[in-house]
N, C-alpha and C positions, 0 to 999 in steps of 0.2 A: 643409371642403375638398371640391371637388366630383368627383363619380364619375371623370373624364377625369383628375385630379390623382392619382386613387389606384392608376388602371390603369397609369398613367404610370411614377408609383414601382415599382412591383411591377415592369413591363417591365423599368427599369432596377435591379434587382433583380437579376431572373435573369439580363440580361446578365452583371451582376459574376460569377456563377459561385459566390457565396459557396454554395450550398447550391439548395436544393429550397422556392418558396415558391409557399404557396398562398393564395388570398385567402375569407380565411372571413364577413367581414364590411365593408358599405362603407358603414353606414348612421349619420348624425349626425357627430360628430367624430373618432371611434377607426378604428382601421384595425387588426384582427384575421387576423393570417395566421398561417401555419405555417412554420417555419424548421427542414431536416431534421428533420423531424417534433415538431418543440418548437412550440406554440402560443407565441406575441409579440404583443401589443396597444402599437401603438406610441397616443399621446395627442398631439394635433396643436392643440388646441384653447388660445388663446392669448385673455389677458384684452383688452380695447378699450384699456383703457390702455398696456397691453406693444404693442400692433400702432402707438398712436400714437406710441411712442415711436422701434420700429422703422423707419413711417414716417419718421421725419422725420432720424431721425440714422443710418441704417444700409442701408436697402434703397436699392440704385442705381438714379439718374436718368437721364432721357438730358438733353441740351443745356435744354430747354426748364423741364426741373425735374421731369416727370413722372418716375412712379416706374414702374420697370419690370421688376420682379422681386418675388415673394411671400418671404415667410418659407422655404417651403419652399425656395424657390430659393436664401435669403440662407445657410441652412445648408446643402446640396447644396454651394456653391460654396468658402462654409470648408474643410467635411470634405475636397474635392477638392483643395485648395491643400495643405493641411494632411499630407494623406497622400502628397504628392507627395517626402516624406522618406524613404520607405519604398524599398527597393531593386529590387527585384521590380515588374510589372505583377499579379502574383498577390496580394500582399503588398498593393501600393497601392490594388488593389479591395475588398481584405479590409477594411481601417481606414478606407477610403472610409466606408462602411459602416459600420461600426460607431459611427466619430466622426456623422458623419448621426444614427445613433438618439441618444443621450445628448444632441447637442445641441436634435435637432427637441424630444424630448421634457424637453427643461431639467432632466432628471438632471442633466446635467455641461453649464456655459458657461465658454469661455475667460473672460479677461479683457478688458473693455469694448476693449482697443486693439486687439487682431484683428477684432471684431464692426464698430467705429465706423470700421475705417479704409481701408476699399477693400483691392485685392490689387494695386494698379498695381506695376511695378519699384520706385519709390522709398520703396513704403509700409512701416511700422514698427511692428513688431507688440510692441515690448517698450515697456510701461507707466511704467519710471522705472529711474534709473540713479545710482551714486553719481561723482559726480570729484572728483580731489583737487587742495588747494589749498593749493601750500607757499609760502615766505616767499621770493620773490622777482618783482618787477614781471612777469620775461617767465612767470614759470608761472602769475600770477593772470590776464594777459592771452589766454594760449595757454587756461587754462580757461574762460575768458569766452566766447572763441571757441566753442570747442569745444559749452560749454552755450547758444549760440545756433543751431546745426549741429541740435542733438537738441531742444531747443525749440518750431525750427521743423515738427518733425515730429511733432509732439506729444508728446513724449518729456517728464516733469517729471524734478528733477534736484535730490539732494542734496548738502549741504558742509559738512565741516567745519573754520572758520576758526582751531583753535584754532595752526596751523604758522606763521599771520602774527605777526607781533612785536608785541608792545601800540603805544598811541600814546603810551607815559611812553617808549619806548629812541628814539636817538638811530641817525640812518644814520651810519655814518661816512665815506663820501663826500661829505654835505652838510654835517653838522655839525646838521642839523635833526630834529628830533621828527617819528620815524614818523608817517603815515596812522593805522597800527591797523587792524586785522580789522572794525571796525563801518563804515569809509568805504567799502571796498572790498566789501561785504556791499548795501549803500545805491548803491551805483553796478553790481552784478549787478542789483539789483531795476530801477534807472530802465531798462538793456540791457531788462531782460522788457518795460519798458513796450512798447517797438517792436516785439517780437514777438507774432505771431499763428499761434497752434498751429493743429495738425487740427482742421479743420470750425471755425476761428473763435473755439475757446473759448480763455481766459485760464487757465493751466498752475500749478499749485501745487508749490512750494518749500519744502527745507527748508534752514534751519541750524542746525549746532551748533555753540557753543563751550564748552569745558570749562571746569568748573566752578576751576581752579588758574591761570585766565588773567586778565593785572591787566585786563584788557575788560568782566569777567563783569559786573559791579556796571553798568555801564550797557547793559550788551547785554540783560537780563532787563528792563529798562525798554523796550527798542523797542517794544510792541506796546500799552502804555500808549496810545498816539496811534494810532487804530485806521486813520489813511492812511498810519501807515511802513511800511517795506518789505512792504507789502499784501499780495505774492506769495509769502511765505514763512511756514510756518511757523517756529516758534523752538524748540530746547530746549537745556537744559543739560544738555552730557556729564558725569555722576556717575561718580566713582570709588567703591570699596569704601574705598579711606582717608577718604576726603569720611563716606561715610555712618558708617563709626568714628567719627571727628570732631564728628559731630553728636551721633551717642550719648551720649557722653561727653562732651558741649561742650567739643570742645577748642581751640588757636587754630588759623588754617588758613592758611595762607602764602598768596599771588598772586604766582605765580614769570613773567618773560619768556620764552617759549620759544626766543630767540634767544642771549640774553646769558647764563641763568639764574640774574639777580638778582631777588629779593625786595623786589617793589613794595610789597607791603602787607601788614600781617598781622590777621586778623580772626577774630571769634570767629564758627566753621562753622555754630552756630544760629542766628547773626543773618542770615547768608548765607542759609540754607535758610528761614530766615522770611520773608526780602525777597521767593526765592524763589515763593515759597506765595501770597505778598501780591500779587506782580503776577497770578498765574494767577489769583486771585479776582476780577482786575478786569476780566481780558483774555481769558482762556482761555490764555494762555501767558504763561512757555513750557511747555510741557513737559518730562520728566526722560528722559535717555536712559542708561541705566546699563551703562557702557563696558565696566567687568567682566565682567559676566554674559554681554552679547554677545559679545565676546571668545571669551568659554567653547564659544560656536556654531560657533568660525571653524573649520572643517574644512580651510581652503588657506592657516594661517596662517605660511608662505614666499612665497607672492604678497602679503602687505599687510596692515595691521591690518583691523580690521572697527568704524571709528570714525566711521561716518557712515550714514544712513539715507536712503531714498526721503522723500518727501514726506507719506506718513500713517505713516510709523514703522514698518513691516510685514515690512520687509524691511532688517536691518542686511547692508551689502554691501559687499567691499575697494572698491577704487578700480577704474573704468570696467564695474564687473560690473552686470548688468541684472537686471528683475525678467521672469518670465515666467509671469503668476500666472493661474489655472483655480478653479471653486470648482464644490465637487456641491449640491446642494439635497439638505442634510438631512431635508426631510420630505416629499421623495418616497422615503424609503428605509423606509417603515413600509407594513404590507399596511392597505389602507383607512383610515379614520379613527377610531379604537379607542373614541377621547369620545365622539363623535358617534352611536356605534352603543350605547354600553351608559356610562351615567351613573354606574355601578359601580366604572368603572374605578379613581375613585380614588382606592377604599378599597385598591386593590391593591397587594403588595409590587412593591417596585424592579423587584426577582429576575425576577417575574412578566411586567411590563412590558418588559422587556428581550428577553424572546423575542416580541415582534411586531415589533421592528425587521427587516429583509429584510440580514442580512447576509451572505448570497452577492450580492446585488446591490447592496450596498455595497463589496465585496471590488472586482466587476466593475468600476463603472463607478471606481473609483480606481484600476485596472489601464488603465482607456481615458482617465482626464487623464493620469497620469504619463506616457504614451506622445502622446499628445497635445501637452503640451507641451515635450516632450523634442523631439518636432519640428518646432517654432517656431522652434528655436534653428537648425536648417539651414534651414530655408526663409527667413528674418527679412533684414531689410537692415541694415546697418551703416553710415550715414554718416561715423562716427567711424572710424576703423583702430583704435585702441588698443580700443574698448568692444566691438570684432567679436574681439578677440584674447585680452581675458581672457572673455567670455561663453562663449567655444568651449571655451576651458580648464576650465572650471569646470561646465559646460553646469546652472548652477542654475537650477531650477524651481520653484512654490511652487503645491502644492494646499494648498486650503482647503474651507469649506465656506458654504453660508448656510442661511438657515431655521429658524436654531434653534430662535426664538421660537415658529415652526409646526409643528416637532417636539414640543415639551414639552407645546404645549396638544392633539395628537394622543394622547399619552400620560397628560394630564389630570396635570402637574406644572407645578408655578407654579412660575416663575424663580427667586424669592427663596428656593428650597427647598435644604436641603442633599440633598438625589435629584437636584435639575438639577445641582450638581455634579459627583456623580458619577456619572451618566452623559452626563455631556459628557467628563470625561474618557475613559472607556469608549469612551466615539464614536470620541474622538480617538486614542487608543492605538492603536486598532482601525485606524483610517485610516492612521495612521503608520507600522505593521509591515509594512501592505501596501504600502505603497507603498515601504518601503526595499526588501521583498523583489524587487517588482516591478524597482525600478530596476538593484537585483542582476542579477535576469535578462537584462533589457534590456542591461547593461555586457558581458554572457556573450555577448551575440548582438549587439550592435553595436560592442562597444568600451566599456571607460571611459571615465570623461573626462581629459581628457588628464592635467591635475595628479594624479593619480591614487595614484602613486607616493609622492607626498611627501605627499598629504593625511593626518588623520589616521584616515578609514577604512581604510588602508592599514596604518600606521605602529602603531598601536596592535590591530590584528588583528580591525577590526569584520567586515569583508567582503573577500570573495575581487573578486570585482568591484564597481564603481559606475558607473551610466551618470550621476549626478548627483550633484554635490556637496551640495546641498541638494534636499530635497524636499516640504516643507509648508510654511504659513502659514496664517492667518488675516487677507485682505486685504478693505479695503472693495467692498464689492459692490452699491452705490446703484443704478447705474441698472440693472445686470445684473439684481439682485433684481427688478425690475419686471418685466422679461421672463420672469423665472422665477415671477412670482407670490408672493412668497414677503418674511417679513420678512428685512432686510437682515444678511450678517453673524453675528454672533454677540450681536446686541444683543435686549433687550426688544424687545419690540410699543411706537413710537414712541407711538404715541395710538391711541385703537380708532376713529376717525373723522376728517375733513377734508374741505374741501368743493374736489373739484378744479376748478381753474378750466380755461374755456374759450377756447384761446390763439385759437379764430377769432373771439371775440365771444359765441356763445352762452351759454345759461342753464349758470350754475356746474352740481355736480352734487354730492349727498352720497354719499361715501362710506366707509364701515364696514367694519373686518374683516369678511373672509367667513366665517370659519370662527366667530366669535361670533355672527353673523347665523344660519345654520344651526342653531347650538346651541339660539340662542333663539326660534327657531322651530318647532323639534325639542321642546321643552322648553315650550314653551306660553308664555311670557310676551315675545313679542315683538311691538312695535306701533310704528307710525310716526310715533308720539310720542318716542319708546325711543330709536330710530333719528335722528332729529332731535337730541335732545339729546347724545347722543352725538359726533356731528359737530359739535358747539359745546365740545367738549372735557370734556363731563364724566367726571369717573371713576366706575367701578361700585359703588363704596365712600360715591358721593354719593348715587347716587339708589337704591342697590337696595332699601328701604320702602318708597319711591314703586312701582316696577315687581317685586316679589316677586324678586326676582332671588337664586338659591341661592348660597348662601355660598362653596361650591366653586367655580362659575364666578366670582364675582367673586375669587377668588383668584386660579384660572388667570387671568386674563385682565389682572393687572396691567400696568401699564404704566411707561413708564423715570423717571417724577416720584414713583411708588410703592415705586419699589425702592431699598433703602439703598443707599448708596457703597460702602460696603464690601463687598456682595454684588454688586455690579460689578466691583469690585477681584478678587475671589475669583474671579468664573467667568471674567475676564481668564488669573486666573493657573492656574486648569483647562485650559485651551487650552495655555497657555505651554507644561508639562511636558510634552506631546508634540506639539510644533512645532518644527521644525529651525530655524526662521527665528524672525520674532516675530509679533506678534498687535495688529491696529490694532483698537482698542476705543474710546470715549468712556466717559468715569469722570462721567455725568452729577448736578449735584447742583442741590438745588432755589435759588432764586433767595435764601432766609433762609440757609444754609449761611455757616458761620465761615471763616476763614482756617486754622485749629485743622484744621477738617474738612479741608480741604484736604493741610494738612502729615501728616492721619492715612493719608491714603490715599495721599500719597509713599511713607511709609514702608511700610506695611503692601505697596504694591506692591514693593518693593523686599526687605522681608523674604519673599514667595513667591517670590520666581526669574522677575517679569517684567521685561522688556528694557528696557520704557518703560512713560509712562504719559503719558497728554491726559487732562485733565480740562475740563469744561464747568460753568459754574455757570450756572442758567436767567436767559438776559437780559445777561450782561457783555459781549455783543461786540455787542447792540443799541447802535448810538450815541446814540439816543435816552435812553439810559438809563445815560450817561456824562460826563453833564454834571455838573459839580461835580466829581467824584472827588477826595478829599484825600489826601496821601500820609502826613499825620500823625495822620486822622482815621482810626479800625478798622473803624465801620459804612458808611464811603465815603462820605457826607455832609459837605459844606461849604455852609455859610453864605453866598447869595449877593444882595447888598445891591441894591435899585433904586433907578434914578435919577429923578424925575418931568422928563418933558420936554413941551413944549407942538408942538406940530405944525400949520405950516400947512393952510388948507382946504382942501378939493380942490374945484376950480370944477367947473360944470356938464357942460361940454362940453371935453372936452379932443383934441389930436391922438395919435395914433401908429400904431406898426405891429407885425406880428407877425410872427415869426422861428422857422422850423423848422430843430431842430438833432436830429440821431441823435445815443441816448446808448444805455446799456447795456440799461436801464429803458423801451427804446421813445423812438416820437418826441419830443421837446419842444416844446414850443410857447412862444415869449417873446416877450408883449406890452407894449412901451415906450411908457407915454403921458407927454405933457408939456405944460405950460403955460409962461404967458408966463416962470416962473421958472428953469425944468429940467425935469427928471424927477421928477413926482408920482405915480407910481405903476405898480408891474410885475405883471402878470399872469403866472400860472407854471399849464401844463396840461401833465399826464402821467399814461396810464394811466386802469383807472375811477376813477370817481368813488365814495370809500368804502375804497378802494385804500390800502394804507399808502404808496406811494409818492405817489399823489396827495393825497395828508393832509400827507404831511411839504414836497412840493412847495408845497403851497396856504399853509403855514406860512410858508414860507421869502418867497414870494411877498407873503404881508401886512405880514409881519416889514422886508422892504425897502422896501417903502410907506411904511411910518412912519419909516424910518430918512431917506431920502434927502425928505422934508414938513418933518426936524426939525434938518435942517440936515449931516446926514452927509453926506460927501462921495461921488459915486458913483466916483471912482476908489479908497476906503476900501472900498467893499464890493468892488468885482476885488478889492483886495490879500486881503481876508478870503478868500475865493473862488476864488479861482483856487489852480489846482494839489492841490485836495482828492481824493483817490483812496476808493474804498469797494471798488472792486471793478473787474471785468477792464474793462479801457478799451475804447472804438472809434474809429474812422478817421470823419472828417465833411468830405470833399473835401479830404482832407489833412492836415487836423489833427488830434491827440489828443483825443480829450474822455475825461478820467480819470472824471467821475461826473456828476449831474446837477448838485450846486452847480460844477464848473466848467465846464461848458456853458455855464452862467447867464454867468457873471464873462466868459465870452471873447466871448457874446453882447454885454453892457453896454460892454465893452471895445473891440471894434469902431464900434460903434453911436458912442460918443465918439470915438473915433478918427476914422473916415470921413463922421460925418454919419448923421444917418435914412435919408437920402434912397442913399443909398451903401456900404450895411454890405455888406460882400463875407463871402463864405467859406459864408452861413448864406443860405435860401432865403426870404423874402416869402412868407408862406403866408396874408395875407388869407382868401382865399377859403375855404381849412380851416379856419378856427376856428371857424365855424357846425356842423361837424361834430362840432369838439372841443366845442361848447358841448349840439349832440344826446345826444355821447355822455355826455357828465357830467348831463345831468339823467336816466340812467336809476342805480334803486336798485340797486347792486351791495353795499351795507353788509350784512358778517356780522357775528357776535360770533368773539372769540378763541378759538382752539381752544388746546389745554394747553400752557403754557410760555408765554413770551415768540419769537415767532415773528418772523422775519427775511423778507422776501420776496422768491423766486426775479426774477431779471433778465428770465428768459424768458418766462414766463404768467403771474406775479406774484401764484402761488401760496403757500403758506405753504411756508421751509425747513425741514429739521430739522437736527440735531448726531449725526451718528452715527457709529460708526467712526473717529475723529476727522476726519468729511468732513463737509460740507455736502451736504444731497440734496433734490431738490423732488419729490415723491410724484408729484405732477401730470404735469408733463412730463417726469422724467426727469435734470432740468439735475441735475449733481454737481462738487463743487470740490474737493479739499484745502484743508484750514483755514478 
């Protein structure tokens, strides 16, 4: 930041009045002043990736797309909206203030919806919201509505269908067999197709239906088929009688919520195996355990608490919102303790515990809970009802991230039982203060309104509450980047990745920081080291090769190294002091049994957590879902070929080529033909090397042959068309759900109208020289660790985390 930037600050500074500030230092990144007489070093300094990502999703543009405001500006302009809650001019300069430090220095960042969404009048600062959905056409339609209203605002949106009547009951004004809860589920998803959230991206969903609904057996199958209801996550609502049941294998009723007849009756372990069996294939559903949550509901006179946001984080009654803030836990330690004495981790727990900074962890969880307790009046409500119980209930959810760069700060590997407990330690710690605070807060502003009947009231926790809720553990993907820091409460994803370069430039490697240091610090660091790394090695592989001490290759494990069950465990360290719940990924390695899976149901469910997502590495690659057998345990099926013979392809053929926008970047689709038909389709997207242009160029040769050997090209649309993978876009109007149906609507037309006349899609001749430049340059890496998915936007590598989808690179984050 330069001199003018920091005289600037300081000026407005002592405007506010807060105190007496002097400037001690203006040199490099830090900005050192004095606040009544307290020395403060505020840290300004933001990694290139954090600024890219800034740029592109969060610093305001004018008309033309330039950007025309810094970081500093993007947080000046929060803090000032933010504190605009505040009663006072004295009051609102004070928290100005204050919110500004925590956030310039990414101590404490709201949640990515205040950051990413402008401050215009209609903007919407709450992240996701539950509605409910009972058993009649006008309230699944009015909810429809309603979730297309907060959609469009970017708003994701949880349901739980379990109030609809199976498809086995009977209406009695027709005489005809219900819909059922899975039609009306399949027709909210096709409504999201049409919708286009904030800044463009595709909105992640949840549902759930209980585990006692005669649906349940084919509702754990929807995500088998990785294009149904694309935009939703899935879990099964768990009773404590269900999980009895399984204990003791006992038989387990499927009752109609309408009639409450007894559709079927089954033995609970084979439920819970089917269970287990689909999430091995698919990554859901997931388990949402009704009871437990239940046990959280603080305002249980407004509503059950029987449905969740879309990463699981926050079970909420009906039309209540989330309004979620996270501190960066390893900015809350004085320097970097590994880094400075190699020593450290011979040290007791005990010992380690007093280098955490807990007066400035006290602080800055007294400036989120106040932070987004103010959200909640400044915030907009397109819905009436979601503005009326959010008011009532004014629930908030601090969390934190960084854990992973806390522990290796304090030289404790994850998989330790010390990470345990002092994560819980953290969290206790977090949790008291901020009930206290809210205390306070309820003293000096009001409670919240349900107040009376909640049961911090009823049962004599507090004299006041300004929040019904107060913590969580919410995904923090792209927040995390801005804050430098690993995401969450998860592992270290991989110690390396090569981020791509979304304007064409040279990829770039890069490596945990805080390993790089070490191994630097430590003597055995080389840009061999470094390299390999970034190709996903673990330190367990090579550390003979590179002398690498046993210590750091412990710290420094990563989420493929760490058992399930110590996933499962530090989920449910979190859990016991969370008011809310805790979105984790239960990552398991890609050999993992179905067994393993049902152990960590269980085992989550025996510690007291709400839910659980699990990942097995590679099941939601589609690549890697071919075959799948449902009778088969190791997901292998036998799949038989046929020999066909294929006509030639002549020398010289016609055609032309056709650019279509898909999610994935341009497409490019070259139709040539000879005197017979269609001989052959050319298919370009992305680089070259590119898993998208790999799967592209496949799909490309694969129709070649098919439509030479006699297939029909109106066989390949039918295959094709309508395939979903991921958020859809607009192409002069049309849908295009993914790249294979871009392709089909391309071929489709093209037969339809003629070569000469294909409408909707552009003639792009003259690019595909450019397309054919760009593909002869070598963009081919090797795989980095796991089976990797790649991001839409830079078509970078994804990861699984939080149960979110996140691209290191640019930032792009999903639900589910």
């Amino acid at each position: 930041m330069g001199i003018y930037k920091k005289v600037h600050l300081i000026m407005k500074a002592v405007n506010s009045k807060i105190g007496k500030f002097i400037l001690k230092e203006t040199m490099g990144s830090n900005l050192v002043i004095t606040i009544n007489d307290r020395t403060e070093k505020l840290e300004y300094k933001l990694t290139e990736n954090a600024l890219q990502v800034l740029e592109k999703r969060a610093l305001l543009k004018d008309k033309e797309g330039n950007i025309v405001e810094n970081p500093e500006q993007l947080w000046r302009r929060i803090a000032k909206y933010v504190a605009k809650a505040e009663k006072t001019n004295e009051l609102r300069e004070k928290w100005e203030e204050l919110f500004f430090k925590a956030l310039h220095t990414t101590e404490f960042q709201s949640g990515g919806a205040l950051i990413f969404a402008g401050l215009g009048e209609h903007a919407v600062f709450s992240k996701c919201l539950v509605l409910p959905v009972k058993d009649s056409i006008d309230s699944i339609f009015d909810t429809l509505n309603m979730n297309i209203e907060m959609l469009k605002r970017g708003v994701g949106t949880g349901f739980n269908f379990s109030d609809i009547r199976s498809s086995y009951s009977k209406v009695s004004t027709t005489g005809e067999y219900a819909s059922g809860p899975i039609s009306f589920l399949e027709l909210y998803n096709k409504a999201q197709d049409t919708v286009v959230g904030r800044g463009g991206r595709g909105l992640g969903s949840m549902a759930i239906l209980n585990v006692d609904h005669p649906n349940i057996e084919k509702f754990i199958h929807l995500k088998n088929d990785l294009n149904a209801i694309h935009h939703y996550n899935i879990s099964a609502g768990i009773s404590d009688r269900f999980m009895s049941a399984v204990r003791n294998d006992k038989d387990w009723d499927l009752i109609d919520p309408h009639d409450k007849v007894t559709y079927k009756t089954i033995r609970a372990k084979e439920l819970f195996k089917s269970i287990s069996e689909h999430a091995w294939k698919s990554g859901d559903p997931g388990l949402f355990f009704l009871d437990t949550a239940e046990k959280g509901n603080t305002t249980p006179t407004l509503g059950k608490m029987d449905g969740t946001n879309p990463c699981g984080e926050q079970p909420l009654i009906p039309y209540e919102t989330c309004n979620l803030g996270n501190i960066d836990i390893s900015k809350m330690i004085r320097g970097n303790p590994y880094l400075e004495d190699e020593k450290l981790v011979d040290l007791a727990l005990e010992e380690k515990l007093n280098l955490v900074n807990w007066k400035k962890l006290a602080r800055v969880t007294k400036i989120g809970i106040r932070f987004l307790d103010n959200i909640i009046d400044v915030n907009n409500y397109p819905v009436r009802e979601v503005g009326v119980v959010t008011r009532k209930t004014r629930n908030v959810g601090l969390g934190i991230m960084g854990l992973a760069d806390f522990l290796v700060k304090l030289a404790i590997s994850y998989d330790s039982k010390d990470a345990i407990q002092i994560s819980e330690e953290v969290m206790e710690f977090i949790q008291k203060e901020a009930h206290k605070y809210s205390e306070k807060l309820g003293k000096e502003k009001g409670s919240f309104p349900a107040f009376k009947k909640s049961t911090w009231k009823t049962k004599g926790k507090r004299k006041y509450m300004r929040n019904t809720r107060t913590t969580t553990i919410a995904p923090t993907g792209t927040v995390s980047i801005i804050a430098d820091c690993n995401p969450g409460i998860e592992p270290i994803f991989a110690l390396g990745y090569t981020r791509k370069n979304s304007l064409g430039g040279a990829d770039q490697v890069v490596v945990e920081h805080l390993f790089i240091e070490i191994a630097k610090k430590r003597g055995f660091y080389s840009d061999e080291l470094e390299n390999e790394i970034a190709k996903g090695k673990h330190l367990s592989e090579i550390k003979e090769k590179y002398s690498i001490p046993e210590d750091v290759v412990s710290i420094f494990k990563t989420t493929h190294e760490i058992d399930s069950k110590q996933h499962v465990r530090m989920q449910a360290a979190f859990q016991k002091h969370v008011d809310s719940a805790v979105s984790k990924t239960i990552n398991l390695p890609n050999t993992a049994s179905v067994r393993d899976i049902e152990e960590a149901y269980m085992l989550a469910y025996e510690l007291g957590c709400k839910g659980i997502t699990v990942f097995r590495d590679g099941s939601k690659d589609p690549a890697l879902q071919v075959g799948l057998s449902k009778n088969n345990d190791d997901g292998k099926e036998e799949i038989q070929l046929v020999n066909v013979q294929s006509r030639n392809r002549e020398d010289v053929v016609e055609g032309k080529t056709f650019k279509v926008r898909t999610e994935q970047g341009s497409l490019f689709v070259t139709i040539n033909e000879d005197d017979k038909g269609i001989v052959e389709i050319f298919l370009n997207v992305g680089k070259s090397g590119s898993y998208t242009a790999g799967y592209t160029e496949a799909i490309g040769r694969l129709l070649s042959v098919a439509l030479r050997s006699g297939i029909s090209a109106k066989s390949v649309v039918d295959q094709l068309k309508g395939i979903r993978v991921s958020t859809p876009t607009i192409n002069k109007g049309m849908i295009i759900y993914s790249v294979p149906d871009a392709i089909a609507k391309v071929l489709e037309n093209y037969l339809t109208n003629g070569k000469d006349q294909v409408v909707m899609f552009d003639n792009q001749k003259e690019n595909l020289g450019k397309v054919e430049d760009e593909n002869k340059k070598d963009y081919t890496k090797e795989n980095t660790a796991g089976d990797l998915l790649e991001c839409p936007d830079c078509h970078g590598d994804l990861i699984y985390a939080e149960g979110c989808v996140l691209c290191k690179s640019c930032g792009y984050s999903k639900c589910g």
